[in-house]
N, C-alpha and C positions, 0 to 999 in steps of 0.2 A: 155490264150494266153500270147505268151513273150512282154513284151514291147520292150525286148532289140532290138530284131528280126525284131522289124516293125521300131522303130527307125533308125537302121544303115539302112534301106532300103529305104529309103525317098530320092524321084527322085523331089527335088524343081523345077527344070526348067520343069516337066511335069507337074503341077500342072494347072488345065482350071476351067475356068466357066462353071457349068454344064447348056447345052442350055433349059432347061427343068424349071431350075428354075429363077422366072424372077429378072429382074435387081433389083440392090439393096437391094438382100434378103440375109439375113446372111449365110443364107446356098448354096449361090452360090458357093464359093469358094470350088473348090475340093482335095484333096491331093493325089499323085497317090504316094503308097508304093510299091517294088517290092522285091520280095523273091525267092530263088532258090526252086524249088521243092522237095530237100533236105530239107531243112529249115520248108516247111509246115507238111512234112510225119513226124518232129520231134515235130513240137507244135501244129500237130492237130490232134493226139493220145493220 
């Protein structure tokens, strides 16, 4: 996978706590990336 690809695609203001994992756990913090579906037929081949 490209890094470059997931990089430019990084939506900071949609980024949430995932309600699954409980408060205070380092892995709340969630990152949402988005990709044109161009984009993945090219890096996930």
């Amino acid at each position: 996978m490209e890094f470059f690809a997931l990089s430019r695609g990084r939506d900071a203001n949609q980024d949430f706590e995932h309600p699954g994992v409980p408060e205070g756990h380092v892995l709340r913090r969630h990152c949402l990336y988005r990709i044109t579906a161009e984009e993945w037929a090219r890096i996930a081949t």
